[in-house]
N, C-alpha and C positions, 0 to 999 in steps of 0.2 A: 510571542504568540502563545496561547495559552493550550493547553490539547487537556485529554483524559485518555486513559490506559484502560486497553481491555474494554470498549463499549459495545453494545447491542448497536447495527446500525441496520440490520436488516432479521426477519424472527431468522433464526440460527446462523446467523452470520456476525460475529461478533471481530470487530474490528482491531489491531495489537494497539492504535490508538486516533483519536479522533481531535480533531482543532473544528469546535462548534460553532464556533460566529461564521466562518467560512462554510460548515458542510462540506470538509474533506474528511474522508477514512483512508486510514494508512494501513496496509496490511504487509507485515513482512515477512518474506518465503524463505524458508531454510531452502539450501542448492539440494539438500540430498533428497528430504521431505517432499518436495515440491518437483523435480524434476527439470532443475535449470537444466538447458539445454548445454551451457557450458560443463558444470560440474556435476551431472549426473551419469552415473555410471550406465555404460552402454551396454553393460551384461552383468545378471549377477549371477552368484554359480552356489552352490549347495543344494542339500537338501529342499529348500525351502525359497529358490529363485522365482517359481511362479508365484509364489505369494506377495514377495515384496517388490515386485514388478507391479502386479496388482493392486497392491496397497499405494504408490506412489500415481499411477492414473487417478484410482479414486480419489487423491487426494488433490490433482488438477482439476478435475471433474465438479468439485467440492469447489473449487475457487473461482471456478467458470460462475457457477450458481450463484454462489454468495458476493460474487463483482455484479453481476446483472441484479439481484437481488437488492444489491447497497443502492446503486445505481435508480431503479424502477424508485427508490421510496427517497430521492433526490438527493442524497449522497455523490462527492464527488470521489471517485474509487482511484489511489493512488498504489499500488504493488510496486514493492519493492524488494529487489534478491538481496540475501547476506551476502552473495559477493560483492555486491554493489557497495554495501557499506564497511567492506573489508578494505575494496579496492580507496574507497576517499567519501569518507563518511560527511564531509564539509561539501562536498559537490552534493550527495546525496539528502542531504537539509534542503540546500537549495532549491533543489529541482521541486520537493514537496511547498517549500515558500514558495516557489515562482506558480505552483498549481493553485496553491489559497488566495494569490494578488490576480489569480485567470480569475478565479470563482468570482472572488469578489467585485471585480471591474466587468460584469454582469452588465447589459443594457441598462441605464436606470440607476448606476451605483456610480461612485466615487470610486478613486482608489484609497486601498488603505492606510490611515495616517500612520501606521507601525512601520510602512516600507520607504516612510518620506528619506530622503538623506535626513541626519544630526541635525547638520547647519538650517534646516527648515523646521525642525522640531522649536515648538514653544514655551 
């Protein structure tokens, strides 16, 4: 499957990378960055707590946008947490392949010859 790093898929929404025959965008969330629900911190404390409380909303806020945004100009939007690919980064391929063989098997399409089994390969 082939992709590109870093693409434009919505204006200021740029994608960490994209697989173009499909029209999937993969965007990946740091837990702290991003506000995983598992690994973000439920309080921060110093001088400077409201700010980086603040900066982490806007930075969901930012993803809400740019997911609808990817989305509206027909992109298929796939998010994915750095836990997830902490946790089994081989499950985590997958789940984004099994999104590009949905895309692809669209009314009207085939499936893809890249997901044939080997032994059917030509």
């Amino acid at each position: 499957m082939r992709f590109r790093l870093q693409r434009k898929v919505a204006p200021r929404g740029t994608a960490d990378f994209v697989l173009p025959r499909y029209r999937v965008a993969v965007f990946v969330d740091g837990c702290f960055w991003h506000g995983c629900p598992v690994h973000r911190p439920t309080t921060f404390g110093g001088p400077n707590a409201s700010r980086w409380a603040e900066k982490i909303e806007t930075n969901r806020q930012r993803d809400r946008r740019n997911t609808a945004a990817a989305a509206d100009a027909g992109w298929t939007v796939v998010r994915v947490r750095e836990c997830e690919i902490r946790a089994d980064a081989g499950r985590t391929a997958l789940s984004v392949a099994l999104r590009c063989d949905d895309r692809f098997r669209e009314p009207g399409r085939e499936p893809s010859p890249c997901r044939a089994p080997r032994s059917s390969r030509q």
